[in-house]
C-alpha positions as CSV (number, residue, x, y, z in Angstrom):
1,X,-37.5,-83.8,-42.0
2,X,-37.0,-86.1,-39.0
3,X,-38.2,-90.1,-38.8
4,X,-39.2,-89.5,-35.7
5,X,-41.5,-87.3,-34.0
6,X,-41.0,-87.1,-29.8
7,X,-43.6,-85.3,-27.8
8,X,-42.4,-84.6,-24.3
9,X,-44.7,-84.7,-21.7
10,X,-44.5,-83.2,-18.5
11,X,-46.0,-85.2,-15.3
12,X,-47.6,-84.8,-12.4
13,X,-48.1,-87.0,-9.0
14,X,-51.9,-86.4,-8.1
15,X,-53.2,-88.0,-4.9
16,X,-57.2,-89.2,-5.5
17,X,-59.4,-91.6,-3.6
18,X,-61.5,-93.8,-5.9
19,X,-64.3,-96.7,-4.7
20,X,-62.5,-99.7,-4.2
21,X,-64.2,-101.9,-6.8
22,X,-63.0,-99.4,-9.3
23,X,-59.3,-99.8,-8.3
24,X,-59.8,-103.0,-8.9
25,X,-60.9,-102.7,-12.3
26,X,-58.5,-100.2,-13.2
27,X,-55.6,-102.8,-11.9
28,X,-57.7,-105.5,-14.2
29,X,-58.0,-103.5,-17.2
30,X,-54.4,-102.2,-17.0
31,X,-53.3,-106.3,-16.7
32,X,-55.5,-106.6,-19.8
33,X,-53.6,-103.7,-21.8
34,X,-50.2,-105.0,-20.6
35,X,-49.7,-101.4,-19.2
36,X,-49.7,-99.3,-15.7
37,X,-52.4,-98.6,-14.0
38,X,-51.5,-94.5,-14.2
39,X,-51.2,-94.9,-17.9
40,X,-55.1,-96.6,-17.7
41,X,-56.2,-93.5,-15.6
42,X,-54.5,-91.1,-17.6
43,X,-55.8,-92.1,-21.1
44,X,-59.7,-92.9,-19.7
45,X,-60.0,-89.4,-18.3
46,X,-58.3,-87.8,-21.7
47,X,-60.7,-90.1,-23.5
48,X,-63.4,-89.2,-21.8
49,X,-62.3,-85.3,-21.3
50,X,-62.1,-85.3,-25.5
51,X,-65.5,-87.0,-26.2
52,X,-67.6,-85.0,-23.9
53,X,-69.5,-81.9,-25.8
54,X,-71.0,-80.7,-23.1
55,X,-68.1,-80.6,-21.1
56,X,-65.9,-78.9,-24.0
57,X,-68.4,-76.2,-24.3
58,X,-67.8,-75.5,-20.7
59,X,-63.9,-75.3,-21.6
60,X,-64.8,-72.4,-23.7
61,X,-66.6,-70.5,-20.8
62,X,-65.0,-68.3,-18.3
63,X,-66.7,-70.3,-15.4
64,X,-64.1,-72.7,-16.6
65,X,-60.8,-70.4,-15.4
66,X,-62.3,-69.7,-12.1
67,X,-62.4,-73.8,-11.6
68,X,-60.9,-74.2,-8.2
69,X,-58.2,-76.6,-7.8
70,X,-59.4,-79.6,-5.6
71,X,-57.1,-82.4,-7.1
72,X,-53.9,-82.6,-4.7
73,X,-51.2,-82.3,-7.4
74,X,-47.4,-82.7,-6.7
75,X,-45.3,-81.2,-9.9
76,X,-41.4,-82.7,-10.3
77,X,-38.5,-80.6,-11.4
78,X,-36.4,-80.9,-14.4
79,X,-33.8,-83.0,-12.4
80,X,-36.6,-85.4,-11.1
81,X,-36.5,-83.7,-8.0
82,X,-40.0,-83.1,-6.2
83,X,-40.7,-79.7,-6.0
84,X,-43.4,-77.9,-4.0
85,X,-47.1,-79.2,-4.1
86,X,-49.0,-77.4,-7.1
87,X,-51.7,-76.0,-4.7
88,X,-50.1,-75.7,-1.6
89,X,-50.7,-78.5,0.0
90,X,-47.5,-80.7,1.4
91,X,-47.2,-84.6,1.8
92,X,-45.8,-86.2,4.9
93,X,-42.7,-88.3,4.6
94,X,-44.7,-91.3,5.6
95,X,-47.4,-90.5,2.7
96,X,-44.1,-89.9,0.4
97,X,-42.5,-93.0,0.7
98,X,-46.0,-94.8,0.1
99,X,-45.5,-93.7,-3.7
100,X,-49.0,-93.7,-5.6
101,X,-50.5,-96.3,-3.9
102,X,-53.2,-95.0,-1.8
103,X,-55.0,-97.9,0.0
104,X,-55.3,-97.3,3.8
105,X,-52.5,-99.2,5.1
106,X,-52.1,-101.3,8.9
107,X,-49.8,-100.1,11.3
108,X,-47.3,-103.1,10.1
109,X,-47.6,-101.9,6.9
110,X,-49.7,-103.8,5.3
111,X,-53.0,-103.4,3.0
């Protein structure tokens, strides 16, 4: 039996607006944690997704299938490669280059 147990996980680039206040906090609490802020966003949702009844009762429902897709998702391919968007919707070089960072920027670039 191996030592060592590794869990691959497959990741996706999702573009999302959030109150400013809260992106501060989320930068705060992922200083706090010593990790990234996507690894904060990631694991608060999960949490939350997980401890939710309500919500896991709607899981179990077929309203839950017919969910439409409103997050804008961008999926990688097995060489790192970006692929097509996930729901059809494409970036523009400019909004690209900018990474996950999605604070309205200046036209000199800055925040």
């Amino acid at each position: 039996m191996p030592l060592l147990e590794i869990v691959q996980t497959n990741y996706v680039t999702a573009m999302i607006r959030l109150d400013e206040a809260t992106a501060g906090q989320i930068d705060q609490y992922a200083a706090f944690l010593h990790a990234s802020a996507d690894e904060v966003v990631d694991k608060a949702l999960a949490y939350v997704f997980a401890k939710d009844r309500d919500f896991q009762d709607f899981l179990r429902t077929p309203e839950a299938a017919r969910a439409p897709r409103s997050l804008r998702v961008r999926r990688y391919g097995r060489d790192g490669g970006a692929a097509e968007p996930a729901n059809g919707t494409a970036k523009s070089d400019e909004s690209a280059e900018a990474g996950h960072d999605s604070r309205p920027r200046r036209r000199d670039g800055a925040v």
